[in-house]
N, C-alpha and C positions, 0 to 999 in steps of 0.2 A: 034656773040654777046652772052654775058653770059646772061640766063634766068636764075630763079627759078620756079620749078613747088611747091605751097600749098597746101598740106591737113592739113587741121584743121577736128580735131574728136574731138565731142563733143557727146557726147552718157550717156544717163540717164537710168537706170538700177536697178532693187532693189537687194540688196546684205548684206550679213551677216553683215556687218560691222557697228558700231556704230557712229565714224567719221573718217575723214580723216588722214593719217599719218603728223603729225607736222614734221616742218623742221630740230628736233632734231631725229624723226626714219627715217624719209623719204629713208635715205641710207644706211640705212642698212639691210641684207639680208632678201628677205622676203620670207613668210613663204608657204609652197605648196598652200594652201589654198587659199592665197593672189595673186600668181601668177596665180593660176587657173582664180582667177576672175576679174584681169588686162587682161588676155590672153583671155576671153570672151567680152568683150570692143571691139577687133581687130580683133575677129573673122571675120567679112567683112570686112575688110580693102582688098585695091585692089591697086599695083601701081598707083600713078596720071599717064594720059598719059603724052610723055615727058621728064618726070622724066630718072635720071641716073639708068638703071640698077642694076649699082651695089652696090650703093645708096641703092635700094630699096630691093635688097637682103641682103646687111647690117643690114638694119633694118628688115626684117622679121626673119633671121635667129637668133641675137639676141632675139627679141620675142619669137621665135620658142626655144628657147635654155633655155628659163626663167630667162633671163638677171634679175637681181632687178633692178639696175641702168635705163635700159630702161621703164621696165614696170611699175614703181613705180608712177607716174604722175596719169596713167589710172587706179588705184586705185578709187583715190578721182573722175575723170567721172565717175566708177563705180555706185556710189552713187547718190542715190535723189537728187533734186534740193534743198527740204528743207533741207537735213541734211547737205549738201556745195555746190555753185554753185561751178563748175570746167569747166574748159576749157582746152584743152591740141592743141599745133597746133603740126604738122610734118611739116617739110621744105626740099624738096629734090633740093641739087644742079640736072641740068640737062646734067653736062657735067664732072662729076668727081664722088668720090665714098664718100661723104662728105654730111649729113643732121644735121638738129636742131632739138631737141624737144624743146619744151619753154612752162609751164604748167603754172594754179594758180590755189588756190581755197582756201574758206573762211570758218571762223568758226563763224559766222554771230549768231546762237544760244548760243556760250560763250562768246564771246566779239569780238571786232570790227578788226579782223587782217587777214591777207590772205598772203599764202605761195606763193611763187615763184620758180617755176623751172628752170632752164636755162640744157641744154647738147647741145655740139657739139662733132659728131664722125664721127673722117675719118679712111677710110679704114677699119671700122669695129673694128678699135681696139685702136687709139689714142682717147682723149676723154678729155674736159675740162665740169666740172660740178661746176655749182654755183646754192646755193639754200638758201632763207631766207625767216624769216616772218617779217614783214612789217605791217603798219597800215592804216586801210580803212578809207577813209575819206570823206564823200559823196562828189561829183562835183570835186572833186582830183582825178587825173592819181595818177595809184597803179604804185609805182617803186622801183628796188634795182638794188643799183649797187655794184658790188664787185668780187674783184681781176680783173677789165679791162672788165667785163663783167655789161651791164648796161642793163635793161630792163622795158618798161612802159608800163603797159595796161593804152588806154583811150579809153573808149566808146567801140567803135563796132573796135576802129585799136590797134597795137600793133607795138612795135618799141622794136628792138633788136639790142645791138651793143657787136663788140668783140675784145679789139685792141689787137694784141700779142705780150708778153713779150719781144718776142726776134726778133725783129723787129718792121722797121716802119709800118709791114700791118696793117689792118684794117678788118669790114668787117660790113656793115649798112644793118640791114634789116628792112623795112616797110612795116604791114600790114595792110591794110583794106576789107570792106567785098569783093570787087571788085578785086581787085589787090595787088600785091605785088611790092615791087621797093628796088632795090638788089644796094646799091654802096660800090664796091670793090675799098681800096685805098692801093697802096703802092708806097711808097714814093710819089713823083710828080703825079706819074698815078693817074687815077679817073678813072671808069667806070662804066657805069648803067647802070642797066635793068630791065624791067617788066615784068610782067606777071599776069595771075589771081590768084585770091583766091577765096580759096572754105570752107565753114564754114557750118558747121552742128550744133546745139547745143540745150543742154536740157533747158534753159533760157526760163520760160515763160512771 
Protein backbone atom coordinates (compact mmCIF):
# COMPACT_ATOMS: atom_id res chain seq x y z
CA UNK A 1 0.00 0.00 0.00
CA UNK A 2 1.34 3.49 -0.97
CA UNK A 3 1.92 5.68 2.26
CA UNK A 4 3.19 9.32 2.55
CA UNK A 5 5.33 10.11 5.43
CA UNK A 6 4.93 14.49 6.52
CA UNK A 7 7.22 16.75 7.83
CA UNK A 8 5.82 20.09 8.02
CA UNK A 9 8.65 22.73 9.45
CA UNK A 10 7.62 25.59 10.81
CA UNK A 11 10.38 27.23 12.61
CA UNK A 12 10.50 31.01 13.93
CA UNK A 13 13.83 32.54 13.93
CA UNK A 14 15.20 36.13 13.97
CA UNK A 15 17.22 37.03 10.84
CA UNK A 16 18.48 39.87 8.92
CA UNK A 17 15.79 40.31 6.66
CA UNK A 18 13.28 42.94 6.36
CA UNK A 19 10.43 40.75 4.64
CA UNK A 20 9.69 38.05 2.93
CA UNK A 21 10.71 37.26 -0.80
CA UNK A 22 7.46 38.31 -3.15
CA UNK A 23 6.43 35.85 -5.72
CA UNK A 24 8.19 38.03 -8.39
CA UNK A 25 12.02 37.36 -6.49
CA UNK A 26 10.97 34.18 -4.76
CA UNK A 27 12.96 32.26 -7.96
CA UNK A 28 15.53 33.69 -8.50
CA UNK A 29 19.08 32.88 -7.32
CA UNK A 30 19.56 33.79 -4.06
CA UNK A 31 22.03 35.31 -2.48
CA UNK A 32 25.00 33.46 0.09
CA UNK A 33 23.67 35.28 2.76
CA UNK A 34 20.04 34.12 2.14
CA UNK A 35 21.03 30.69 1.63
CA UNK A 36 22.96 30.62 4.71
CA UNK A 37 19.85 31.53 6.67
CA UNK A 38 17.27 29.17 4.80
CA UNK A 39 20.14 26.51 5.50
CA UNK A 40 19.91 27.43 9.41
CA UNK A 41 15.84 26.69 9.33
CA UNK A 42 16.98 22.79 8.39
CA UNK A 43 19.60 22.60 10.39
CA UNK A 44 17.64 19.92 12.51
CA UNK A 45 15.81 18.45 10.03
CA UNK A 46 16.08 14.60 10.47
CA UNK A 47 14.46 11.93 7.84
CA UNK A 48 10.67 11.28 9.04
CA UNK A 49 10.82 7.64 9.87
CA UNK A 50 9.48 5.65 6.75
CA UNK A 51 10.16 8.11 4.59
CA UNK A 52 11.97 6.92 0.93
CA UNK A 53 15.59 7.24 1.40
CA UNK A 54 16.24 8.44 -1.50
CA UNK A 55 13.62 10.85 -1.18
CA UNK A 56 15.18 12.22 1.64
CA UNK A 57 18.62 12.31 0.31
CA UNK A 58 17.25 14.31 -2.50
CA UNK A 59 16.19 16.75 -0.51
CA UNK A 60 19.14 17.08 1.79
CA UNK A 61 21.66 17.01 -0.77
CA UNK A 62 19.89 19.89 -2.62
CA UNK A 63 19.79 21.80 0.80
CA UNK A 64 23.21 20.76 1.19
CA UNK A 65 24.19 22.12 -2.28
CA UNK A 66 22.29 25.55 -1.73
CA UNK A 67 19.64 24.78 -4.11
CA UNK A 68 17.51 28.43 -4.36
CA UNK A 69 14.65 26.80 -5.81
CA UNK A 70 14.57 24.35 -2.65
CA UNK A 71 15.55 26.57 0.03
CA UNK A 72 13.71 29.69 -0.92
CA UNK A 73 10.24 28.78 0.94
CA UNK A 74 12.38 28.62 4.49
CA UNK A 75 13.42 32.12 3.95
CA UNK A 76 10.09 33.56 4.78
CA UNK A 77 9.95 30.65 8.23
CA UNK A 78 13.23 32.27 8.75
CA UNK A 79 11.44 35.13 9.89
CA UNK A 80 9.23 36.47 12.97
CA UNK A 81 5.75 35.79 13.22
CA UNK A 82 5.12 39.54 13.16
CA UNK A 83 7.13 40.30 10.09
CA UNK A 84 5.13 37.15 7.99
CA UNK A 85 3.37 34.18 9.37
CA UNK A 86 4.97 31.32 7.12
CA UNK A 87 4.63 27.80 6.88
CA UNK A 88 6.58 25.55 4.67
CA UNK A 89 5.49 21.44 4.76
CA UNK A 90 7.92 18.69 3.17
CA UNK A 91 6.11 15.45 1.77
CA UNK A 92 8.23 12.54 1.42
CA UNK A 93 6.81 9.73 -0.93
CA UNK A 94 7.68 6.45 1.12
CA UNK A 95 8.42 4.19 -1.77
CA UNK A 96 10.15 6.15 -4.53
CA UNK A 97 12.64 9.10 -4.83
CA UNK A 98 9.71 11.75 -5.39
CA UNK A 99 8.75 14.64 -2.45
CA UNK A 100 6.65 18.11 -2.29
CA UNK A 101 7.57 21.31 -0.82
CA UNK A 102 4.33 23.33 -0.54
CA UNK A 103 4.96 26.97 1.44
CA UNK A 104 2.86 30.31 2.13
CA UNK A 105 3.41 33.28 3.87
CA UNK A 106 1.83 36.74 4.32
CA UNK A 107 2.58 40.24 4.07
CA UNK A 108 -0.11 41.09 6.69
CA UNK A 109 1.89 44.57 7.65
CA UNK A 110 1.55 45.91 3.88
CA UNK A 111 -1.63 44.67 2.72
CA UNK A 112 -3.80 41.77 2.81
CA UNK A 113 -1.96 39.05 0.34
CA UNK A 114 -0.01 35.75 0.84
CA UNK A 115 2.50 33.87 -1.48
CA UNK A 116 2.13 30.41 -2.40
CA UNK A 117 4.67 27.89 -3.11
CA UNK A 118 4.13 24.69 -4.60
CA UNK A 119 7.48 22.09 -5.97
CA UNK A 120 7.41 18.73 -6.90
CA UNK A 121 10.99 16.84 -7.43
CA UNK A 122 11.76 13.41 -8.48
CA UNK A 123 14.85 11.92 -8.68
CA UNK A 124 16.41 14.95 -7.52
CA UNK A 125 16.39 16.45 -10.59
CA UNK A 126 12.84 16.73 -12.68
CA UNK A 127 10.99 19.45 -10.95
CA UNK A 128 7.49 21.21 -11.54
CA UNK A 129 7.30 24.62 -9.63
CA UNK A 130 4.31 26.97 -9.37
CA UNK A 131 4.16 30.08 -7.17
CA UNK A 132 1.69 33.18 -6.77
CA UNK A 133 0.43 35.82 -4.58
CA UNK A 134 -3.00 35.50 -3.96
CA UNK A 135 -5.39 37.51 -1.58
CA UNK A 136 -6.15 36.94 2.17
CA UNK A 137 -9.59 36.99 2.98
CA UNK A 138 -10.44 36.21 6.61
CA UNK A 139 -12.91 32.87 7.05
CA UNK A 140 -11.66 32.08 3.19
CA UNK A 141 -9.28 29.11 2.35
CA UNK A 142 -6.04 30.79 0.83
CA UNK A 143 -5.89 29.17 -2.80
CA UNK A 144 -3.91 29.27 -6.29
CA UNK A 145 -4.23 27.30 -8.98
CA UNK A 146 -1.97 27.24 -11.94
CA UNK A 147 -0.62 25.28 -14.79
CA UNK A 148 -2.71 21.87 -13.24
CA UNK A 149 -1.31 22.63 -10.15
CA UNK A 150 -3.99 23.67 -7.34
CA UNK A 151 -3.34 24.37 -3.73
CA UNK A 152 -5.70 25.52 -0.53
CA UNK A 153 -4.70 26.33 2.95
CA UNK A 154 -7.75 26.18 5.32
CA UNK A 155 -7.34 26.37 8.90
CA UNK A 156 -4.95 23.86 10.54
CA UNK A 157 -5.39 21.35 6.63
CA UNK A 158 -3.91 21.86 3.41
CA UNK A 159 -4.93 20.16 0.12
CA UNK A 160 -2.55 19.90 -2.78
CA UNK A 161 -3.40 18.56 -6.24
CA UNK A 162 -1.11 17.99 -9.42
CA UNK A 163 -2.74 16.62 -12.75
CA UNK A 164 0.06 15.98 -15.40
CA UNK A 165 0.08 17.49 -18.81
CA UNK A 166 1.00 14.45 -20.50
CA UNK A 167 -1.25 12.10 -19.13
CA UNK A 168 -4.48 11.02 -17.35
CA UNK A 169 -2.34 10.92 -13.92
CA UNK A 170 -3.22 12.68 -11.02
CA UNK A 171 -2.00 12.98 -7.67
CA UNK A 172 -4.33 14.42 -4.41
CA UNK A 173 -2.75 15.16 -1.39
CA UNK A 174 -4.55 16.06 1.95
CA UNK A 175 -3.37 17.51 5.09
CA UNK A 176 -4.39 17.93 8.47
CA UNK A 177 -2.78 18.30 11.78
CA UNK A 178 -3.19 14.39 12.27
CA UNK A 179 -2.92 12.82 9.02
CA UNK A 180 -2.16 12.84 5.63
CA UNK A 181 -4.41 10.98 2.85
CA UNK A 182 -2.55 10.56 -0.47
CA UNK A 183 -5.03 9.49 -3.67
CA UNK A 184 -3.18 8.47 -6.75
CA UNK A 185 -5.27 8.42 -9.99
CA UNK A 186 -4.56 7.16 -13.31
CA UNK A 187 -6.70 6.56 -15.51
CA UNK A 188 -9.55 4.15 -14.01
CA UNK A 189 -7.20 3.38 -11.17
CA UNK A 190 -7.73 5.12 -7.76
CA UNK A 191 -5.65 4.42 -4.81
CA UNK A 192 -5.41 5.76 -1.25
CA UNK A 193 -3.44 6.17 1.55
CA UNK A 194 -2.79 7.49 4.98
CA UNK A 195 -0.71 8.34 7.15
CA UNK A 196 0.33 11.06 9.87
CA UNK A 197 1.30 14.41 9.92
CA UNK A 198 3.49 16.05 11.84
CA UNK A 199 3.37 19.97 12.20
CA UNK A 200 5.68 22.20 14.18
CA UNK A 201 5.06 26.03 13.80
CA UNK A 202 5.82 29.48 14.90
CA UNK A 203 1.90 30.67 15.02
CA UNK A 204 1.04 32.03 18.28
Amino acid sequence: MLRLLVCILLVSMEVAYAQAPDSQEALRPLSPEQKRDAMKVLAGFKCPEGASKEACNSFQELVRSGDSETLVPFLSVALPQKVTPAVVYVVFSDWMDNFWIVGSWGYFPKGANVDIFYERVFEGITRVIAMDTVPFVKGKAIQMSQDGVVVSFDGDSLTFSEQLATSTSSTVVKVSTLRAETTYKNGADTIRAQTRAFRVDNIN
